[in-house]
Wavefront OBJ file of the C-alpha trace (Angstrom):
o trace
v 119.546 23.843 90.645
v 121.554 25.864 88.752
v 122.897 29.185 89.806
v 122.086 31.065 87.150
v 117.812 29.828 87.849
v 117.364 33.199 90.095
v 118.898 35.418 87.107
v 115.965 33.408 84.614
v 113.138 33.862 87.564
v 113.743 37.536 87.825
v 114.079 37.849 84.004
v 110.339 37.083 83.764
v 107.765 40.138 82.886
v 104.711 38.603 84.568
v 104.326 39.023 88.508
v 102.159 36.078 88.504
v 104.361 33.828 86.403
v 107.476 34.584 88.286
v 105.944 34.216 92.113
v 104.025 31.095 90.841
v 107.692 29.760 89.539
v 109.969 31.209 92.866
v 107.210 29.087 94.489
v 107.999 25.442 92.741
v 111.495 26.617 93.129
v 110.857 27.560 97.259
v 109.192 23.632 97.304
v 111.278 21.612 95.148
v 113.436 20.644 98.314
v 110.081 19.396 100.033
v 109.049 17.376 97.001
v 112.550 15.267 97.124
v 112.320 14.790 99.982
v 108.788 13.418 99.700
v 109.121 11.239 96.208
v 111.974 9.595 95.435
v 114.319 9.812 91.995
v 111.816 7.611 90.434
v 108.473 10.334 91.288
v 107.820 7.208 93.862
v 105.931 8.780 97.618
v 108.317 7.966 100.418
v 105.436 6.317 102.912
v 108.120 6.445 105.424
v 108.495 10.043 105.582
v 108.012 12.015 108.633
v 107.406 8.382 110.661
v 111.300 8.256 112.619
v 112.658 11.174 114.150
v 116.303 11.844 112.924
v 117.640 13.607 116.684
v 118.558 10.419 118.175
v 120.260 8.912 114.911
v 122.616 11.889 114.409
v 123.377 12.474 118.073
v 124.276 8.846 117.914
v 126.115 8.071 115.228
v 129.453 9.839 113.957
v 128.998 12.511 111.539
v 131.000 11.099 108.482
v 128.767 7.935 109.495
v 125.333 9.964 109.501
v 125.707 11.644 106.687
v 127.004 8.762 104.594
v 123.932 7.110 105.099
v 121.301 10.373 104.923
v 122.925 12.385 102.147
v 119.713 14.505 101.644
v 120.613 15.553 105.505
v 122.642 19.016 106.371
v 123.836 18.594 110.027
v 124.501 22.404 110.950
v 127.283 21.531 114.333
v 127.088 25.547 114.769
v 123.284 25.596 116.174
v 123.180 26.354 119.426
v 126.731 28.070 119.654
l 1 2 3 4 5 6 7 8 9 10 11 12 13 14 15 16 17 18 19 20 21 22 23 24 25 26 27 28 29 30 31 32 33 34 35 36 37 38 39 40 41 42 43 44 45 46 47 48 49 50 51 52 53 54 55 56 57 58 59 60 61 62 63 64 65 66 67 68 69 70 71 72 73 74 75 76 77
């Protein structure tokens, strides 16, 4: 999304209109992940735990193949 979405969202007279709109916003990350670019439901979603594959796997190698994946190396630091 674009940067300049918050300055539109906050632009927006109606209390209603603009939590009901920072709300699609808040879940738009949850919906990719759940559909695909085609509006297609994932069925495989949720069914293999990730942990395993990036402790695994090289990061370059893990990301490559999950792009819609942020490994954060500082947790735990």
């Amino acid at each position: 999304m674009p940067a300049e979405i918050d300055d539109f969202v906050e632009e927006i007279p109606f209390k209603e209109t603009k939590q009901y709109v920072q709300g699609i916003i808040r879940n738009t990350a949850q919906y990719r992940r759940l559909y695909d670019e085609n509006g297609n439901w994932r069925a495989n979603v949720g069914v293999r735990p990730l942990r395993g594959e990036i402790d695994a796997k090289p990061r370059d190698q893990f990301t490559a193949e999950n792009p819609d994946v942020k490994v954060d190396d500082t947790a735990g630091e």
